[in-house]
N, C-alpha and C positions, 0 to 999 in steps of 0.2 A: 851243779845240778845233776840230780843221776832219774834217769827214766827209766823205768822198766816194766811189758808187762807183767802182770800179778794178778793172781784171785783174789777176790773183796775178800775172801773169808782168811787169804795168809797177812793182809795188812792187817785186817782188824783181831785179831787174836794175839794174844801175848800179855806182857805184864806192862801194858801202855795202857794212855787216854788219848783223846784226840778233841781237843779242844776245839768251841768255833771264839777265836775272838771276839770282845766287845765290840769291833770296828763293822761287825757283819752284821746284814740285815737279819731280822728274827726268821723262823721256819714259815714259807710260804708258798709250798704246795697244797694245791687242793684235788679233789676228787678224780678231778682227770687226767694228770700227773701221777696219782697213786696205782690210776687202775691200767697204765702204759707200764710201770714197772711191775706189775703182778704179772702183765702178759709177757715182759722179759723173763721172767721169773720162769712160770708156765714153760716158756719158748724151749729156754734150758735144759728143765726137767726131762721134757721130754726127748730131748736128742745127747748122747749119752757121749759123742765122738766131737759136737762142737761147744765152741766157746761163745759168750755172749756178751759181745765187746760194751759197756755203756759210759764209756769217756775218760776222761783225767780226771786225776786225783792228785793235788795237789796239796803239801804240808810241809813246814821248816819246823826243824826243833827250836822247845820251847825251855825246856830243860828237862838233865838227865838227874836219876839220883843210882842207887845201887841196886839195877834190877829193875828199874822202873824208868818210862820215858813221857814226857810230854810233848804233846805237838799241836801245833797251831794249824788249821785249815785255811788254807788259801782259797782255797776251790773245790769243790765237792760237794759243800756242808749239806745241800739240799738232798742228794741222793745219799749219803749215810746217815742220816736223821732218817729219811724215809726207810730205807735199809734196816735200821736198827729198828724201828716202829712195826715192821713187819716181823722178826725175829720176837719181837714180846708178842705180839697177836699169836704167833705162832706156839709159842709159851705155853701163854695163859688159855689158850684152845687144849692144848697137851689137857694140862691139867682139868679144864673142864669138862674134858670127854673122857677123863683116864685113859687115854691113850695105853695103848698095853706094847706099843713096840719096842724094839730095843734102839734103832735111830729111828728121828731122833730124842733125846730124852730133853725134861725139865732143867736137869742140872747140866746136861750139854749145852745148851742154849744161854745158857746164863755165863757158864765157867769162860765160852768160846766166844762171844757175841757181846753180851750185855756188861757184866763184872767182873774187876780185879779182886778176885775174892781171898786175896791174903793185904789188902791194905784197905785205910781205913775212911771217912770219915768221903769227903767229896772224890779221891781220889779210888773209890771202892766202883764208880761210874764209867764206863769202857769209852762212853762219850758225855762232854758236856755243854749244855748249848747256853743260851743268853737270857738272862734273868727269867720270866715265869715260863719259858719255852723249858729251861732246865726244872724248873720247881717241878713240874709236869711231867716232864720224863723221866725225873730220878723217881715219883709217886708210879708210876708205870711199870717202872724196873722191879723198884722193893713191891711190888703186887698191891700197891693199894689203890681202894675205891674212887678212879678218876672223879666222881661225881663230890668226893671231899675235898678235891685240891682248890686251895682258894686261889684267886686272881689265876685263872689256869690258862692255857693255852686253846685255843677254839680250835687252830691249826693243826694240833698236834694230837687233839682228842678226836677231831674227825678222821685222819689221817687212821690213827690205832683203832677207830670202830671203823672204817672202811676194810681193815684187814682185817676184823675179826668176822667181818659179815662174808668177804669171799671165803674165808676159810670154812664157815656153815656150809657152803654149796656145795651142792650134789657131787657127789662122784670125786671131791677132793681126797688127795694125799696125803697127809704130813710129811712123810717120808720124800715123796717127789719134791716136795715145796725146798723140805732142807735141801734135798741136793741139788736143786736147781741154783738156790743162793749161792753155793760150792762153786759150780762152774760160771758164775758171774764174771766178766775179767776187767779189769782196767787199764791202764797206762798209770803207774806209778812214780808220780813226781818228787822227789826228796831234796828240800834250797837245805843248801849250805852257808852258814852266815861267817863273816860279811860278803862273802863271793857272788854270792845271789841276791839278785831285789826281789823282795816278794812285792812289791808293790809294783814293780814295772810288768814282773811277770804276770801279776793281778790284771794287771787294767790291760795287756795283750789278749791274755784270757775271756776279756769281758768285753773283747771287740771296744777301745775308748768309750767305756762309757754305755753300750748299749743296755736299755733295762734300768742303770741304775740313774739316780739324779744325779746332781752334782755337789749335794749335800752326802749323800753315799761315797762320794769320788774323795771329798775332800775329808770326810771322817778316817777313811781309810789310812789315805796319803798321810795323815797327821799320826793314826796310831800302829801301822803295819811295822813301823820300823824297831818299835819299842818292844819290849820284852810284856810276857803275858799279865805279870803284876803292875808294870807302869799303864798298859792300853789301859787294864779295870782301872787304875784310881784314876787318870786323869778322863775316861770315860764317864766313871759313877760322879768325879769332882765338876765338871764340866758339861762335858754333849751330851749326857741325857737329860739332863736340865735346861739343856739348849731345846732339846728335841720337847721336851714337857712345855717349855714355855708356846713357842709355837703350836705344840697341839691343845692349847688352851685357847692361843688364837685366834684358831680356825687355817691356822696356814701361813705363807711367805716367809719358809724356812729358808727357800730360795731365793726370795727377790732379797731378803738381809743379806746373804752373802756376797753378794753382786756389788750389794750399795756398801757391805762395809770393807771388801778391796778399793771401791773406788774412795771411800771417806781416808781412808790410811793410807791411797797412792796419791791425794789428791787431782784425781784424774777429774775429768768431766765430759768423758766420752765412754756410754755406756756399752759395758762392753754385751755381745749376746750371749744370751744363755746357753748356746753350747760349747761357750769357749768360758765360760767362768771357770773351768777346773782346770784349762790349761794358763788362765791369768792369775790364781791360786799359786799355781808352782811354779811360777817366774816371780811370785810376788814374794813366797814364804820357801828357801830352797832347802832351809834345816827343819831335820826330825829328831833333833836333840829335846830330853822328858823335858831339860828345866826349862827350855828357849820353847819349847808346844806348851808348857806349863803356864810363862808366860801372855802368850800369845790367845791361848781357850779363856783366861781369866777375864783377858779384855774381850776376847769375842763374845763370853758370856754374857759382859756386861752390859755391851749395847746391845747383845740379840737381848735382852729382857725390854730396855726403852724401845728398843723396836716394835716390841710382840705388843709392850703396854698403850702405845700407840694405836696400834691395828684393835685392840679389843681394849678403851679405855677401865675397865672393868678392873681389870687388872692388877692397875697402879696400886701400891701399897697405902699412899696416901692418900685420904678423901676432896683433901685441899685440890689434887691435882686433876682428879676425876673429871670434875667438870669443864675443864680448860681444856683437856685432851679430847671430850667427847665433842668441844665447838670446832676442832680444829680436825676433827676425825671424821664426822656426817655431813651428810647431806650431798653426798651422789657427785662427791669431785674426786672419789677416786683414791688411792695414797703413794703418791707417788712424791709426799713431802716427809715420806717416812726415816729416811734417813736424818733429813733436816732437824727434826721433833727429836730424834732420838743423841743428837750432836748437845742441841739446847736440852736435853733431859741432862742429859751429862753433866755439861756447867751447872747445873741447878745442882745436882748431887754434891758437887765441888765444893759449894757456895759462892760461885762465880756468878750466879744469874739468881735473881732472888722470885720466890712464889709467884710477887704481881706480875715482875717483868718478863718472867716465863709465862704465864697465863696472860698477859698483853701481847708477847710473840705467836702465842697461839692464833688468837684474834686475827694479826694481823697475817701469815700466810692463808688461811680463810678469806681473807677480804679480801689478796692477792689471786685468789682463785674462784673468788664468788665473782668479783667484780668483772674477769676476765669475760666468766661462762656468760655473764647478766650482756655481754659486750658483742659476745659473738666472736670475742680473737682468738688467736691460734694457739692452740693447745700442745702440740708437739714437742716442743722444746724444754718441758718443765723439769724432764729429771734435769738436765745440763745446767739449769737456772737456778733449784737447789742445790745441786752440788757447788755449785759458786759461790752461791749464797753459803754455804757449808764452810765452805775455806776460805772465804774472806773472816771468817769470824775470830776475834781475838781476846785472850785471855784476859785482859786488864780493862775492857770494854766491850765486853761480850754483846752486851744489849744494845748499846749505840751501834757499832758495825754490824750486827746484822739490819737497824732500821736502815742504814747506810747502803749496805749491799741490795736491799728489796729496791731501795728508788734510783739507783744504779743501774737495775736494767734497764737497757734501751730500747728502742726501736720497736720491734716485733714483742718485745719479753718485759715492756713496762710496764710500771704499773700503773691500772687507770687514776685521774685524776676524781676528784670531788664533782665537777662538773661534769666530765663524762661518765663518770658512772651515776650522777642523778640524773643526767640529761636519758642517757640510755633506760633504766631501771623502767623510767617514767612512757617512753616514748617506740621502746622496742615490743616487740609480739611478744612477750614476758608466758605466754600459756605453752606456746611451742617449744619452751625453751627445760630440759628435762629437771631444771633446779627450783622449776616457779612452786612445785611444792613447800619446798624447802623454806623458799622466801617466804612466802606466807607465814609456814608454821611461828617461824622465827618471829617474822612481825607482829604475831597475836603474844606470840609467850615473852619476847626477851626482857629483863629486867621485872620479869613480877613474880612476888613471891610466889602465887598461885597460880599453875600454869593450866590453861586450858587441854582438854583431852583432845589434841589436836590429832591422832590417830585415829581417833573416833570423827573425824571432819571431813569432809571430800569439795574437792573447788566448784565454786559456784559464778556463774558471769549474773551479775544485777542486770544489766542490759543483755536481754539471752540471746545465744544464737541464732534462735530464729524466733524474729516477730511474730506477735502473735496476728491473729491472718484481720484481728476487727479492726486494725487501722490506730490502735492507742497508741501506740509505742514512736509509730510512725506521724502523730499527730504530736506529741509531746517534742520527738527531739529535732522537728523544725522541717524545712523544707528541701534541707540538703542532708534529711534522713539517713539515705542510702551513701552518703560519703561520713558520717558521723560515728555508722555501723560499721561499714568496714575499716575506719579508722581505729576507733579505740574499742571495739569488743575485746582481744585481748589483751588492752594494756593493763597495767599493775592498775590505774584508778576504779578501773570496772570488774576486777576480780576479788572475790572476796573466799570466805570458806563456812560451810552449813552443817550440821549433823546428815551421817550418811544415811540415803533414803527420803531427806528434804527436799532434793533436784528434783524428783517427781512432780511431787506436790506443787513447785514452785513454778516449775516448767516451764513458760514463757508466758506469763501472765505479766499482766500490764506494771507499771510500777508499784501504783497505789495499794493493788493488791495483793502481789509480792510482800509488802511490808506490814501490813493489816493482817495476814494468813496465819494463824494458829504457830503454824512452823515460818513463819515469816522473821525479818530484820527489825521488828518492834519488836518481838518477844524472845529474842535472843540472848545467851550469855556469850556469846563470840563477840570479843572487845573490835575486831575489826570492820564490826557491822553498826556500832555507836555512831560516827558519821551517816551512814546508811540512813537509819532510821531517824534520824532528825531531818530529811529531805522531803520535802511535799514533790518534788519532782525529779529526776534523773537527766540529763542531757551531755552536754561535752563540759558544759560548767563545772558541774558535780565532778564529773570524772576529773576533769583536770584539777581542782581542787585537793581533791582525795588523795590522787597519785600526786600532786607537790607535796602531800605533809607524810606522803608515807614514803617520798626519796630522803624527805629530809630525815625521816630516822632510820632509813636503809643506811644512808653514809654515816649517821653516827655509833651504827649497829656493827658493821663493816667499814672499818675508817682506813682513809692515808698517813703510813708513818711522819710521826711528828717527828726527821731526821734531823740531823746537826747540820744545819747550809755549810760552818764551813769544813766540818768535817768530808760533806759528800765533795766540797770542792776540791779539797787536798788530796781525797781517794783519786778523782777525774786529772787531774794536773800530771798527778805520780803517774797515772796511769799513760797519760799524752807524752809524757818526757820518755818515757819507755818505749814506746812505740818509733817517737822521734829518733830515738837514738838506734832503732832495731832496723833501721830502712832511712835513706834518702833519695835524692830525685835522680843522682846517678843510676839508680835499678833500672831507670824506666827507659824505655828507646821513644827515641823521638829524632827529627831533624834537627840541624846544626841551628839553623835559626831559632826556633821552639826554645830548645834550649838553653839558648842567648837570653832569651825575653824571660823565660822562668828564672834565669839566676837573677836579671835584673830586676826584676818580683823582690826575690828573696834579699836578696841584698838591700832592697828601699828598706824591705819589713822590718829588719834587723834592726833597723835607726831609731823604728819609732818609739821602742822599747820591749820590754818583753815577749817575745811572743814565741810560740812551740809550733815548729813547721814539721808534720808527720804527712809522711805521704800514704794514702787511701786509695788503693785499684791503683788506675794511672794519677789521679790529682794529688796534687800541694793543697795542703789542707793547712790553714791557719788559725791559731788559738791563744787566746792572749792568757796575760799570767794568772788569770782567774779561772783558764779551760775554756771561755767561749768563744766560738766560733764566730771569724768576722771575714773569712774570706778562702775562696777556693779558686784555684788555678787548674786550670785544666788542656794539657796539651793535645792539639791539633795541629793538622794538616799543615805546616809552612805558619803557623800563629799560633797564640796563646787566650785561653778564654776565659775572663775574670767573672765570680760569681760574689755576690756579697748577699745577707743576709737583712729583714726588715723591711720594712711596707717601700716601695718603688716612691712614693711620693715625700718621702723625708730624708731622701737620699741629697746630697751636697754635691749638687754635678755641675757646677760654674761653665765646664768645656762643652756640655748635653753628647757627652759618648755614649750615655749608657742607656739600653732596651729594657721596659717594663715585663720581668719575667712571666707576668699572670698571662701574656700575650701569647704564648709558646705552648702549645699542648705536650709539649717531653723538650728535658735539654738533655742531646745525648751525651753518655759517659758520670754523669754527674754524683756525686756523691751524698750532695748536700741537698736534696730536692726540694726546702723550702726557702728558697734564693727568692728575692725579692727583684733582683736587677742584672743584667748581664749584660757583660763588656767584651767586644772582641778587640785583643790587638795585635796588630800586628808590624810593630814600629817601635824602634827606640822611643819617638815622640809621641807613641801611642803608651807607652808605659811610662810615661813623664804625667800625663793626662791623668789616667790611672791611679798613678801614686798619688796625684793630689786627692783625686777621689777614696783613696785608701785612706788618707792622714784624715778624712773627716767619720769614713765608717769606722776607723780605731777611735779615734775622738769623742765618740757617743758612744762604746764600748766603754770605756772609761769612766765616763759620765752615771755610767748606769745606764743609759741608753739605750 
């Protein structure tokens, strides 16, 4: 690296170009950036003995020929694009006023500043910047009419009339302005390759990252290393097409790159968005053309099913349109975007076929409709797809992922058939921000003709507030006031009306509601056909309504029909793995304790298969099917036996064991839907025990 100060006006003259890489964002000063550099400019002019320091400049060769050099911009681009913008202002000013001086002239400015005027063709341009930023500056240069350059630069054109207008004012120079550019000075950076990184020296220069994204960070890092012909073609071949596709989106240039380190590291720990570009270059450490060549082709590929995801519009196909847009709306967010974009793939493959890609649709929708209708916890969903992501496999794409969905546990499963009708039905469905959604869905899905449910707004049949003559309150019985605040917003008493109806409808009694010009008689809203066949409203009707409309919520929104004994084999593989990753030696406990738990383990052992993984502190037992029939749990000087199933079909010949429903918390416990607990603390207490065990394995067995 060689440093030195210099005047802008001894770098930029000579028989060079000064390139800004493809890797660099486009020109993006605006008005009050220009008018800071005019006053530098000014500042100069007029003091004849100082220098007027405005920063590094930083540039590695691009290549030489004879006589001629190219150079790459590391750092600067925005103050020599503005620089060089004021030098044409100052030009085409010359010219417009016929300037009669002798500095400085037309053809100084051009010879000195702007043009290589003995070579030809792009290389005739003293700078040149990125696709219509250059169209623009080079129509600037050769003097033509800004207002003909098509697809022009807005940046660049206010930039060169922001100079041409201070140059109008009063009491200007020409003469002062060139020489103030003169005594301009820099700190002149010059890399040496390979000795120098222009990329490390980049991102030092730009403070990690400040300003730019990590989409900036990582375009960079991929093309800084490469030579100015390889940056253009795998730029023009690749990342502007990356960058097109997302700005057709509407955005999540960045959330794709986050989710497709994490899809290619198989991680499932998201990383944060200020450390994506340093999980980038731990992830990808070569800047070789063919290994980036590689690498942009696949990232291309999925940023497109990403993008087509985020904006179903998109998709090439129409077949797919529709299956992207059930699995893309309705106010849950896209945080399944990598997931969609994984199964875009396989479908491209012909690893996953149209239906059963448009049926995975479906079902992450119903994994996320079902959750919001539930009120569970939402947190955890990028982790859940990402799982769901890597559990997926080439020769049964479509099975392992129904697999992986019903797979999650605990906190992150999925709801059932019964709880999600139970819920749908019986939860405050209006407060909830998706009950639009639900609705719209329930009027349109499955008809050819879909209702202008845009044109609709939610309407309660039973309104929020009675009307004051006592009908409402005479209709739905004597415990009124418990009827209303029951189900006013459940899914049976909400329906949807043309907007502007609710007025109209306001809280008028039923009868009349339905009767009313704008009323549930006269309606083409399909989910008003119940409605208006009612001579009366009460908890009947609602509860009627809302059973036939859970019953097409779950088949609208369904539980994967998975392979039982596929998910069993996932669950077993999974338990032996764990078994074998930990045993009960980890745990501390006393000498006795852990007498009694080996004599646990050892009984188990007998009675045939079973996978002892240990969980927190407890022995967790599972038989060769993956169910759980018993937990151990060490304690103080004893061991605490839990089994699972209703307290009263337990086979307790000895009566050791306490009904757990008795117990408001068992502490340490793993398994918290234990049906019986047994403390022991005796050889002859785990003799006792074990018979009790040989009968909860025994109904395990059974099926039981």
């Amino acid at each position: 690296m060689q440093a030195v100060k210099r005047g802008f006006a001894q770098i930029i003259n000579g028989p060079k170009q000064f390139v800004i890489p493809v890797f660099q964002r486009d020109y993006a000063w605006g008005p009050d950036q220009c008018d800071r550099m005019w006053e530098d400019v000014l500042k100069a002019s007029a003091d004849a003995d100082a220098q007027h320091f405005l920063g590094s400049f930083v540039y590695v060769q691009d290549s030489v020929g004879a006589g001629f050099a190219s150079w790459l911009v590391i750092d600067g681009q925005q103050r020599l694009t503005t620089l060089t913008l004021l030098m044409i202002a100052l030009r085409d000013h010359l010219e417009e006023t016929a300037w009669t001086g002798n500095v400085p002239s037309v053809a100084q400015i051009d010879d000195f500043f702007l043009k290589n005027s003995f070579e030809t063709e792009g290389r005739r341009y003293r700078v040149a910047l990125r696709r219509r930023d250059d169209t623009t500056l080079r129509a600037l240069v050769d003097g033509g009419d800004p207002a003909e350059v098509q697809d022009s630069s807005e940046a660049i054109l206010t930039a060169y009339g922001r100079f041409r207008q201070h140059l109008r004012g009063a009491g200007v120079d020409p003469a002062a302005i060139y020489q103030g550019v003169y005594r301009l000075v820099v700190v002149d950076v010059t890399l040496e390759r390979p000795v120098d990184n222009p990329q490390e020296i980049f991102e030092s220069l730009n403070s990690t990252g400040v300003d730019l994204a990590p989409s900036d960070l990582i375009r960079n890092y991929l093309l800084m290393g490469l030579n100015s012909e390889e940056q253009t073609q795998l730029y023009e071949q690749y990342w502007s097409k990356l960058e097109d596709a997302f700005r057709d989106a509407g955005g999540g240039f960045e959330e794709f790159l986050r989710d497709y380190i994490a899809m290619t590291q198989r991680s499932t720990t998201q990383t944060r968005a200020d450390r994506v570009y340093g999980e980038f270059k731990r992830f990808w450490p070569s800047t070789r053309f063919d290994e980036a060549s590689l690498l942009l082709a696949d990232i291309l590929k999925m940023g497109r099913y990403y993008a087509r995801f985020l904006r179903p519009s998109l998709a090439p196909d129409p077949d797919l349109v529709q299956a992207l847009e059930f699995a893309r709306y309705g106010g849950l967010g896209t945080v399944h975007a990598a997931l969609v974009s994984r199964l875009y793939d396989f479908r491209d493959r012909g690893q996953l076929c149209d239906r059963d890609f448009a049926e995975a649709m479906t079902l992450l929708k119903s994994y996320l409709l079902r959750r919001s209708v539930l009120g569970w916890n939402t947190r955890n969903y990028w982790n859940v797809f990402q799982r769901v992501s890597h559990s997926l496999e080439e020769d049964a794409v479509f099975e392992t992922f129904k697999v992986a969905l019903v797979r999650e546990s605990s906190g992150n499963r999925f709801p059932s058939d019964e709880e999600f009708s139970q819920g749908i039905q019986e939860r405050d469905l209006y407060s909830i921000n998706v009950h639009r959604h639900v609705l719209h869905t329930l009027e349109n899905h499955g008809q050819d003709e879909h209702s202008p449910v845009g044109n609709y707004s939610v309407e309660h049949v039973m309104p929020q507030a009675l009307d004051g003559k006592g009908k409402w309150q005479a209709m739905l019985g004597d415990d009124w006031e418990e009827v209303h605040r029951t189900w006013l917003h459940r899914l049976g008493n909400l329906t949807l009306v043309g907007y502007g109806h609710n007025p109209a409808l306001s809280n008028l009694p039923f009868l009349e509601k339905r009767e009313h010009p704008l009323g549930f008689k006269y309606t083409a809203v399909r989910l008003n056909y119940y409605i208006r066949e009612q001579d009366k409203w009460t908890e009947k009707q609602m509860r009627e309504r809302g059973a036939h409309l859970a019953h097409r919520a779950v088949e609208i929104w369904p539980y994967p029909d998975a392979n039982v004994l596929l998910v069993q084999d996932k669950n077993v593989a999974d338990l032996k793995a764990l078994s074998a990753a930990r045993d009960i030696t980890s745990v501390d406990m006393s000498a006795n304790t852990r007498a009694l738990m080996e004599s646990f383990r050892d009984h188990l052992y007998g009675l045939g298969e079973v996978i002892p993984v240990v969980e927190n502190r407890s022995l967790c037992f599972y038989d060769g099917s993956g169910d759980f029939f018993a937990e151990i749990i060490p304690m103080a000087g004893y061991a605490r036996l839990l089994v699972p199933g209703p307290f009263e079909e337990l086979e307790d010949t000895d009566g050791i064991a306490a009904d757990a429903n008795g117990w408001m918390r068992i502490p340490h416990a793993v398994h918290t839907d234990c049906g019986a607990v047994v403390d022991v603390s005796s050889s002859d207490g785990v003799e006792k025990a074990s018979r009790l065990l040989d009968g909860v394995y025994a109904r395990f067995q059974r099926g039981g």
